[in-house]
N, CA, C and O of each residue as an XYZ file, in Angstrom:
616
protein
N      40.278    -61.072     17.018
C      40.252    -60.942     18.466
C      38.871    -61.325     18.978
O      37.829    -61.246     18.328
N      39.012    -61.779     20.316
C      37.871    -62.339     20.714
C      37.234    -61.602     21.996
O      37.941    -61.643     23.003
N      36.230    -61.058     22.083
C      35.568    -60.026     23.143
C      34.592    -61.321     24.632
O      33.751    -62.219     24.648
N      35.434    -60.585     25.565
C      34.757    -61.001     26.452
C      34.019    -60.359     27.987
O      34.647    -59.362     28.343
N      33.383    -60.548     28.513
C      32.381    -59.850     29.797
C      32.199    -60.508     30.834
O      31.795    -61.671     30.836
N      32.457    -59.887     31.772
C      32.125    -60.120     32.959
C      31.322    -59.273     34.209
O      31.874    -58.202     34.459
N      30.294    -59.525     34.914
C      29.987    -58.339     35.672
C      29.152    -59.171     36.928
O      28.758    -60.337     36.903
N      29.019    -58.126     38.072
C      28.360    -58.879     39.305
C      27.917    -57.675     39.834
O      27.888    -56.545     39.347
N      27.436    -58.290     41.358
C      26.812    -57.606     42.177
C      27.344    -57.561     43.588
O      27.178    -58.537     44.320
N      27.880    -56.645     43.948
C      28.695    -56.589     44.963
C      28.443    -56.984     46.605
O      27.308    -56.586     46.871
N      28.917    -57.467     47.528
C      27.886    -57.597     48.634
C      27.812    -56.461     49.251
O      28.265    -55.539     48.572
N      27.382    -56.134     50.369
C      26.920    -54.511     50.717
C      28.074    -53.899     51.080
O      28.591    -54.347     52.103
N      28.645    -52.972     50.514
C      29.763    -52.317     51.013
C      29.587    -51.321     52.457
O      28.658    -50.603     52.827
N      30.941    -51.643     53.076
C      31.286    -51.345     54.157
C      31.880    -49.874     54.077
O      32.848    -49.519     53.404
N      30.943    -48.952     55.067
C      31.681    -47.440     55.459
C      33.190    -47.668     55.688
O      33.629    -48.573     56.398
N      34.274    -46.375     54.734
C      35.364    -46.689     54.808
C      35.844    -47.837     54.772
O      36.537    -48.169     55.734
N      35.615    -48.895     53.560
C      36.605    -49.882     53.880
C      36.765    -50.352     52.259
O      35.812    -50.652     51.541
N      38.056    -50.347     51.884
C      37.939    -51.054     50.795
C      37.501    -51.933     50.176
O      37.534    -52.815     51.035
N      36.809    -52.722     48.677
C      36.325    -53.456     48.458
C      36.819    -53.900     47.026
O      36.812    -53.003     46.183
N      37.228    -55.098     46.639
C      37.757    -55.132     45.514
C      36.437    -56.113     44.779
O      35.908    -57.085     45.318
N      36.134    -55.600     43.546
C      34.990    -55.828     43.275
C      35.136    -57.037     42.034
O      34.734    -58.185     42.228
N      35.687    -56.656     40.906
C      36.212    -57.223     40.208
C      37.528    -57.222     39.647
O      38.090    -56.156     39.397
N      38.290    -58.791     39.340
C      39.539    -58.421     38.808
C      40.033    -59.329     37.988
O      39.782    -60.516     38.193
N      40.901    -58.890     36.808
C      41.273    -59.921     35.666
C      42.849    -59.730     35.995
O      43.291    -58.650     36.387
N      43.855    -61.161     35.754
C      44.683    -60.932     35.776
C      44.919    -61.642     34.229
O      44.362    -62.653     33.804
N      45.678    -60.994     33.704
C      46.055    -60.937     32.385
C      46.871    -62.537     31.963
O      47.526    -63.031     32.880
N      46.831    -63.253     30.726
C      48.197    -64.228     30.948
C      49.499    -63.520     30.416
O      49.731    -62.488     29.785
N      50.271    -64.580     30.977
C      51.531    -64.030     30.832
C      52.081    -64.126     29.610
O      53.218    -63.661     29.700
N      51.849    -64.513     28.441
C      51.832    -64.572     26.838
C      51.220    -63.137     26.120
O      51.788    -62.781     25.087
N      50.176    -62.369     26.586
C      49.719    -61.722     26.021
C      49.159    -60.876     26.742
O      49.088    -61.175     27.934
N      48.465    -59.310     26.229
C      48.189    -58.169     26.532
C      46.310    -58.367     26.240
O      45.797    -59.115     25.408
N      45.658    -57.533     27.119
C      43.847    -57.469     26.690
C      43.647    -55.853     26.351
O      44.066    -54.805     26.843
N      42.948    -56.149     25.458
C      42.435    -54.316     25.713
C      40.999    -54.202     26.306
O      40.086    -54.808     25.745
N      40.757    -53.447     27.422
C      39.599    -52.763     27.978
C      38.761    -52.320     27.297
O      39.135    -51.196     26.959
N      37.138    -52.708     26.582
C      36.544    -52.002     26.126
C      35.565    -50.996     26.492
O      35.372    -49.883     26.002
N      34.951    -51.629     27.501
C      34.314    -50.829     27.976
C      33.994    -50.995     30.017
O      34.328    -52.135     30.340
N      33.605    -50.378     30.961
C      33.388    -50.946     32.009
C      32.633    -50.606     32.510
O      32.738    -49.511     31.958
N      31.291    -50.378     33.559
C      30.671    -49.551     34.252
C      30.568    -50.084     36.207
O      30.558    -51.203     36.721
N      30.536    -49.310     36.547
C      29.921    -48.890     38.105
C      28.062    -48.982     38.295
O      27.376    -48.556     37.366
N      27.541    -49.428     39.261
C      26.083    -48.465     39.317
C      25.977    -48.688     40.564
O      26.724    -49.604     40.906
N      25.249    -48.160     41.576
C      24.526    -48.303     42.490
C      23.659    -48.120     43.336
O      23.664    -46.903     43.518
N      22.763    -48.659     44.099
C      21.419    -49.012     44.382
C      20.836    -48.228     45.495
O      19.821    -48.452     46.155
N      22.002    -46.917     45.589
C      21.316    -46.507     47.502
C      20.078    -45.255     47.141
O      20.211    -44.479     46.194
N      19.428    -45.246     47.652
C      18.241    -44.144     47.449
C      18.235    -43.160     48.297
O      17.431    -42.228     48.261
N      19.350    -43.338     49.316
C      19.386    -42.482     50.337
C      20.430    -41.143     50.256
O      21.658    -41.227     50.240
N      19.669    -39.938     50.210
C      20.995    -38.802     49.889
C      22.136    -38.871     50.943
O      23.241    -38.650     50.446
N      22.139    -39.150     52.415
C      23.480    -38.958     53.017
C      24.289    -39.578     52.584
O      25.387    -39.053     52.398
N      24.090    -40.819     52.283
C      25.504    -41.737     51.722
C      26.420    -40.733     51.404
O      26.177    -39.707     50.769
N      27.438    -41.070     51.858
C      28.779    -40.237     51.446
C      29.445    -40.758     49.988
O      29.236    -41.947     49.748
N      30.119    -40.107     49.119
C      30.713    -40.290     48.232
C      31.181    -42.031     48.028
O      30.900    -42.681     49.035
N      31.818    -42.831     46.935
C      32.235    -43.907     46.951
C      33.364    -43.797     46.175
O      33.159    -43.429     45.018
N      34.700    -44.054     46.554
C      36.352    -43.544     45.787
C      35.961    -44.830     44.778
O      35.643    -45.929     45.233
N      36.017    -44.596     43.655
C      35.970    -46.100     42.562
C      37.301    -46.277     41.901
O      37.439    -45.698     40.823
N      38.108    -46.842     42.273
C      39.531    -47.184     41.365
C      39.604    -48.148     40.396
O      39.260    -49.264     40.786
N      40.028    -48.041     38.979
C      40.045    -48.617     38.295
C      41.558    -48.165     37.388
O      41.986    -47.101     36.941
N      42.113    -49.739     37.408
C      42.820    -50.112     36.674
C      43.863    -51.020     37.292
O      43.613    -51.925     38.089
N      45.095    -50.669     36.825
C      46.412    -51.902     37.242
C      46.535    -51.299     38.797
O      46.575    -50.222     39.391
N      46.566    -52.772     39.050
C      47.099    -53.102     40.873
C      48.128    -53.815     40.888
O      48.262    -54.640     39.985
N      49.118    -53.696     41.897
C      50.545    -54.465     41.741
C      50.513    -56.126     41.916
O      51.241    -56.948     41.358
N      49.577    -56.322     42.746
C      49.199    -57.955     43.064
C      47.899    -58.214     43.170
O      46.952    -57.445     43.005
N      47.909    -59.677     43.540
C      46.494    -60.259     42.667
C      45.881    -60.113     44.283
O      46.528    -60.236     45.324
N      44.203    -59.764     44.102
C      43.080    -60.755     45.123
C      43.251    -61.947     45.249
O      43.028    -62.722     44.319
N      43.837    -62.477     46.853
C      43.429    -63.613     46.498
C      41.740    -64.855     47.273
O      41.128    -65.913     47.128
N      41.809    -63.961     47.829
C      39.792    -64.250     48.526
C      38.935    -64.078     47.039
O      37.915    -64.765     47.083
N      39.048    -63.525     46.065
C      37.733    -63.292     45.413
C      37.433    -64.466     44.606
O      38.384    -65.210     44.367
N      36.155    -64.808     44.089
C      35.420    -65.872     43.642
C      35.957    -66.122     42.010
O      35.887    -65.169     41.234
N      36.438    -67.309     41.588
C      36.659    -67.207     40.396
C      35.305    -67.715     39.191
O      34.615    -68.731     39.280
N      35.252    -66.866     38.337
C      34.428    -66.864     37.641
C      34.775    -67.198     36.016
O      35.876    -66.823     35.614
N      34.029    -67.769     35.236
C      33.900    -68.175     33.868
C      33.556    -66.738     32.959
O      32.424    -66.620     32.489
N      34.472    -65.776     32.761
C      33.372    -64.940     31.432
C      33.111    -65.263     30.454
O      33.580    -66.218     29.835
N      32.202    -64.421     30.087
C      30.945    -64.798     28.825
C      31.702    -64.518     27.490
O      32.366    -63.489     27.364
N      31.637    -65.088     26.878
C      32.171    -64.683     25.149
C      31.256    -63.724     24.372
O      30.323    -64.178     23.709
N      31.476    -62.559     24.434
C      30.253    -61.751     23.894
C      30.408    -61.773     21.815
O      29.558    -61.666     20.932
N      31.824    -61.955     21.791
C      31.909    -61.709     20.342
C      32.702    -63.482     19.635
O      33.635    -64.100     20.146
N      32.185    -63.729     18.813
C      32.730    -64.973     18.384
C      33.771    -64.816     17.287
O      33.884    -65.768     16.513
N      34.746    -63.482     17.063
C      35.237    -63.303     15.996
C      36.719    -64.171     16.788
O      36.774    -64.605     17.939
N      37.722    -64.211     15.797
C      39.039    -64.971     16.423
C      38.910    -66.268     16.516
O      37.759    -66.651     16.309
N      39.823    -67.239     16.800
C      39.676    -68.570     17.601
C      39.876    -68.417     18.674
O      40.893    -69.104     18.576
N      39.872    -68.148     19.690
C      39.886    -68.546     21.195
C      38.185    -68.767     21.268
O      37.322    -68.108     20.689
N      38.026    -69.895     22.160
C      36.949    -70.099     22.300
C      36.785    -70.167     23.920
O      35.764    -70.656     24.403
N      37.634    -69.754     24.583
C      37.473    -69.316     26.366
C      38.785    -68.277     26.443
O      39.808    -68.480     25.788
N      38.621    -67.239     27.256
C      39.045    -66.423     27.757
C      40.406    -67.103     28.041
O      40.338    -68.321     27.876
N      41.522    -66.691     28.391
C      42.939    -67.022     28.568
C      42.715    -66.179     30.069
O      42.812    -67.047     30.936
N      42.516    -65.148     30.570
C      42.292    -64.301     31.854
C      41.957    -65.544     32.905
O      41.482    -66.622     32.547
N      42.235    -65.250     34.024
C      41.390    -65.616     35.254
C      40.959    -64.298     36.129
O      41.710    -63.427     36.567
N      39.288    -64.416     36.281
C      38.936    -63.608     36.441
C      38.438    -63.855     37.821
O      38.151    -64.982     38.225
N      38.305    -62.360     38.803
C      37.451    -63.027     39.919
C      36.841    -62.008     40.488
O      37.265    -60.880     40.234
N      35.535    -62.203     41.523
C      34.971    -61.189     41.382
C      34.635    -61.204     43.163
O      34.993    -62.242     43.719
N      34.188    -60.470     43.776
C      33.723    -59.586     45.310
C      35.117    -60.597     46.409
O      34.837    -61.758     46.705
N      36.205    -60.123     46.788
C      36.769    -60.447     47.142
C      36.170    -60.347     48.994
O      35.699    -59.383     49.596
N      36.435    -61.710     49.451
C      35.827    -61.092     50.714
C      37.179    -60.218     51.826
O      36.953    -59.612     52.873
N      38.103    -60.362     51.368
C      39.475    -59.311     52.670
C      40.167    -59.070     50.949
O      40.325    -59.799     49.970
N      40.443    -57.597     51.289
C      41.017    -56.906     51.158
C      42.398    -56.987     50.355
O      42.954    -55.975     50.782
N      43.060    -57.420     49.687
C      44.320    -58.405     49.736
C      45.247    -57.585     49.312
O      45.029    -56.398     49.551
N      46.474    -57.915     48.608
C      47.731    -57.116     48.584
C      47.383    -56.725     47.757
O      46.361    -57.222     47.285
N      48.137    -55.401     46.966
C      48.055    -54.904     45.589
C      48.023    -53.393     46.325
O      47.675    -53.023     47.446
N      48.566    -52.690     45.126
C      48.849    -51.226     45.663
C      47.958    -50.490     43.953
O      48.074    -50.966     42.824
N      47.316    -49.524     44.279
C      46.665    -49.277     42.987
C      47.632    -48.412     42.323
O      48.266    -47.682     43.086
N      47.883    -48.326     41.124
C      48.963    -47.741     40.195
C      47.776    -46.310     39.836
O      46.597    -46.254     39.488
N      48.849    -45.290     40.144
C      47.960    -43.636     40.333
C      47.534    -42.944     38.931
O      46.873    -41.935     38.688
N      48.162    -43.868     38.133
C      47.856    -43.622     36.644
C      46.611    -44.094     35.903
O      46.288    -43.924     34.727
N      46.073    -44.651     36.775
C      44.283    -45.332     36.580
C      43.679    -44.384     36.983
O      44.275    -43.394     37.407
N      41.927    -44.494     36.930
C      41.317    -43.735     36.781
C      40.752    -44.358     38.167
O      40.483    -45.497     38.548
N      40.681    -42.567     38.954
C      39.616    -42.246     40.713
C      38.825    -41.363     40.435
O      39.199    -40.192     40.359
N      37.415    -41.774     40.198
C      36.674    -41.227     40.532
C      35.732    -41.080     41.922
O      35.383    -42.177     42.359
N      35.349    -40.141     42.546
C      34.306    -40.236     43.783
C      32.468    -39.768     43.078
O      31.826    -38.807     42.655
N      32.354    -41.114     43.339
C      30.618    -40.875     42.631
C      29.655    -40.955     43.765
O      30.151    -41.069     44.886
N      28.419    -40.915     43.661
C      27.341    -40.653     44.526
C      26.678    -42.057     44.612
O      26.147    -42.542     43.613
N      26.703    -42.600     45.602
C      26.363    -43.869     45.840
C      24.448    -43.991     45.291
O      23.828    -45.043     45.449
N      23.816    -42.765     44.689
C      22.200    -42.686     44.656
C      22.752    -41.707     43.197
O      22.212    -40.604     43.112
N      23.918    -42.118     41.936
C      23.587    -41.369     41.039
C      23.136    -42.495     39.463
O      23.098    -42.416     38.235
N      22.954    -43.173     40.235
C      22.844    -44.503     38.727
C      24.170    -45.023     38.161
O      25.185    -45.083     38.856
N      24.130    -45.370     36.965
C      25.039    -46.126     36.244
C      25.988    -45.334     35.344
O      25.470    -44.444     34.670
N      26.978    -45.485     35.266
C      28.456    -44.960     34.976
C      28.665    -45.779     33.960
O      28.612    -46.997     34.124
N      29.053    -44.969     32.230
C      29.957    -46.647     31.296
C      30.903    -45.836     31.327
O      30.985    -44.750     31.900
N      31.733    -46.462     30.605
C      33.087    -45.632     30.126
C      33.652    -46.623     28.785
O      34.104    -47.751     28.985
N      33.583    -46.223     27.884
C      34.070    -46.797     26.779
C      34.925    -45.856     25.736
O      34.719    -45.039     24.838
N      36.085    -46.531     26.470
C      37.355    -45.352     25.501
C      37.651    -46.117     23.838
O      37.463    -47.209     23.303
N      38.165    -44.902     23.512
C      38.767    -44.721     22.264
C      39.374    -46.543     21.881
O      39.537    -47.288     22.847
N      39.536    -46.854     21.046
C      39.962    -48.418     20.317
C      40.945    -48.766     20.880
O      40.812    -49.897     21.346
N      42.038    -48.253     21.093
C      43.458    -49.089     22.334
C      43.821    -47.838     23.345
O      44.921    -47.297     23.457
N      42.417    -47.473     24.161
C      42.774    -46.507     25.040
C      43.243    -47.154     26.596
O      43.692    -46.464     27.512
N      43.032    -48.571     26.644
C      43.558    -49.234     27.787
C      44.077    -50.523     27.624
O      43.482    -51.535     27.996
N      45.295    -50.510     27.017
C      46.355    -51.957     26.928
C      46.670    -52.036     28.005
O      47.153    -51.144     28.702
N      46.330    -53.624     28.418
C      46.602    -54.166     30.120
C      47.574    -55.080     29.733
O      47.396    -55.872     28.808
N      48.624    -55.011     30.414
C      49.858    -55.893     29.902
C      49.731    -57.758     30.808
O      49.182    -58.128     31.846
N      50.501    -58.443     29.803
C      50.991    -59.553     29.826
C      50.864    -59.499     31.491
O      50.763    -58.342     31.897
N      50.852    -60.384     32.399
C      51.310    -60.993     33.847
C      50.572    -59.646     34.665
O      50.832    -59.743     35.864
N      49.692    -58.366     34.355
C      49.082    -58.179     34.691
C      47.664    -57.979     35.886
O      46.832    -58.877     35.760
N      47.413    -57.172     36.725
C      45.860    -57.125     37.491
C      44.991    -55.713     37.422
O      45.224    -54.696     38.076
N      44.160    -55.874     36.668
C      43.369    -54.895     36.337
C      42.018    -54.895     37.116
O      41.226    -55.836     37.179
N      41.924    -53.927     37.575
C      40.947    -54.215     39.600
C      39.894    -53.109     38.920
O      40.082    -52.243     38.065
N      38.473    -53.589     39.811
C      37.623    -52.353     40.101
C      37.368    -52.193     41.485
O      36.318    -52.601     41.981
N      38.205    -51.658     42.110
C      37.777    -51.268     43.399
C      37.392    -50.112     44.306
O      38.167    -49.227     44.667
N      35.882    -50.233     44.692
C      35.205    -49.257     45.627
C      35.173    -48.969     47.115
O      35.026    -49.973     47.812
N      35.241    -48.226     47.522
C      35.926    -47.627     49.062
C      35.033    -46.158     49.682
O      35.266    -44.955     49.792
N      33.994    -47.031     49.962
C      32.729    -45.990     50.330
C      33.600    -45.011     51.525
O      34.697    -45.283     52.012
N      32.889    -44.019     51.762
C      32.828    -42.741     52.666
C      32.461    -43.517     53.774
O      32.099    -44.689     53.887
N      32.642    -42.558     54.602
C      32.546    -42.695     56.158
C      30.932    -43.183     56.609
O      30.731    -43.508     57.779
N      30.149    -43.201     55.905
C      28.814    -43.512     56.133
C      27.959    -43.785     54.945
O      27.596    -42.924     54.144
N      27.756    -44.663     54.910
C      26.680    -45.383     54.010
C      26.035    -46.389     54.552
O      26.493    -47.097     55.449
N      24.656    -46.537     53.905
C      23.906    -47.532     54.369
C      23.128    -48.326     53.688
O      21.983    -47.889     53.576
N      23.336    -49.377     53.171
C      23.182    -51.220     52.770
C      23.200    -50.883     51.092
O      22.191    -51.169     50.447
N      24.361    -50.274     50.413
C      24.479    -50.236     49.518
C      25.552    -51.549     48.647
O      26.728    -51.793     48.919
N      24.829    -52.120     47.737
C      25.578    -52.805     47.047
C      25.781    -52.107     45.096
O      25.098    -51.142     44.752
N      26.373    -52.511     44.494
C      26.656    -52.230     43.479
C      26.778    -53.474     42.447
O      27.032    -54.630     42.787
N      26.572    -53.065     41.248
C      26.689    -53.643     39.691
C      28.004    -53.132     38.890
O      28.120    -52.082     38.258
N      28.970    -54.165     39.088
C      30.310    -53.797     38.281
C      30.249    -54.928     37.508
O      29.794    -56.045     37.751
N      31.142    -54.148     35.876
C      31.666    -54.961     34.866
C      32.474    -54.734     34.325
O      33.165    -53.938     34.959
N      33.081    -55.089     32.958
C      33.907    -54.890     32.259
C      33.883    -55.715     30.797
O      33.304    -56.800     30.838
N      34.292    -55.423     29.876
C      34.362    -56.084     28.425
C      35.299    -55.643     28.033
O      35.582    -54.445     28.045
N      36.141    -56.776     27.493
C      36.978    -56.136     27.223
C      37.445    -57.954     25.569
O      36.845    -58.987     25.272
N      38.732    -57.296     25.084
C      39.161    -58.407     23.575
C      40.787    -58.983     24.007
O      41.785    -58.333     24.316
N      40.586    -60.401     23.887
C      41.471    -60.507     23.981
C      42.389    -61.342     22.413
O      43.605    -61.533     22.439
């Protein structure tokens, strides 16, 4: 299997408004597993209100966000490019309904960096697939952007 990464920098998120940050849609031949992903962000200011971070399967794809090349972090396997299309800071909002069985957390827009690296097949993302990171600041924040990624084998 072949490990691959992707990560960016978000543009400044908007009080109350959704933001889809990064997203892989899976091919339709085959399944990825999630290795690891993180959140961080840059506000120094204590009012910022909370930021809802959703992660995982969404019913439909972004289709505003930027498509991007990920990095091959591991050279084991033959694939020598990612099979995913990946894309990242969507500018509107787009269809997709988040599946409630992913992981919501509300973090502190001034608490640093978040990983999460589960157990060896703790997140099989299926075939035809959209596996989203999307953040949805509180009612007030101010000129906060963020550092999202993901690694994951396909």
């Amino acid at each position: 299997m072949a490990r691959f990464s992707t990560s960016t920098i978000t543009a400044t998120l908007v009080a109350s408004t959704a933001y889809s940050a990064l997203e892989i849609k899976t091919p339709s031949s085959t399944d990825i597993t999630i290795k690891k992903w993180w959140v961080e962000f840059n506000s120094v200011t204590s009012t910022d209100k909370f930021v809802l971070v959703q992660v995982g399967l969404f019913s439909a794809a972004v289709t505003t966000n930027t498509g991007i090349t990920p990095a091959k972090i591991d050279y084991g396997g033959n694939a020598m490019s990612s099979a995913c299309t990946v894309g990242v800071n969507a500018t509107v909002e787009g269809a997709g309904t988040f599946n409630t069985s992913g992981e919501q957390h509300e973090w502190a827009p001034n608490s640093g960096q978040t990983f999460w690296e589960p157990p060896e097949t703790a997140w099989q993302v299926p075939p035809s697939s959209f596996f989203r990171i999307r953040l949805t600041p509180g009612s007030a924040i101010t000129s906060v952007t963020a550092a999202v990624g993901v690694a994951w084998e396909e």
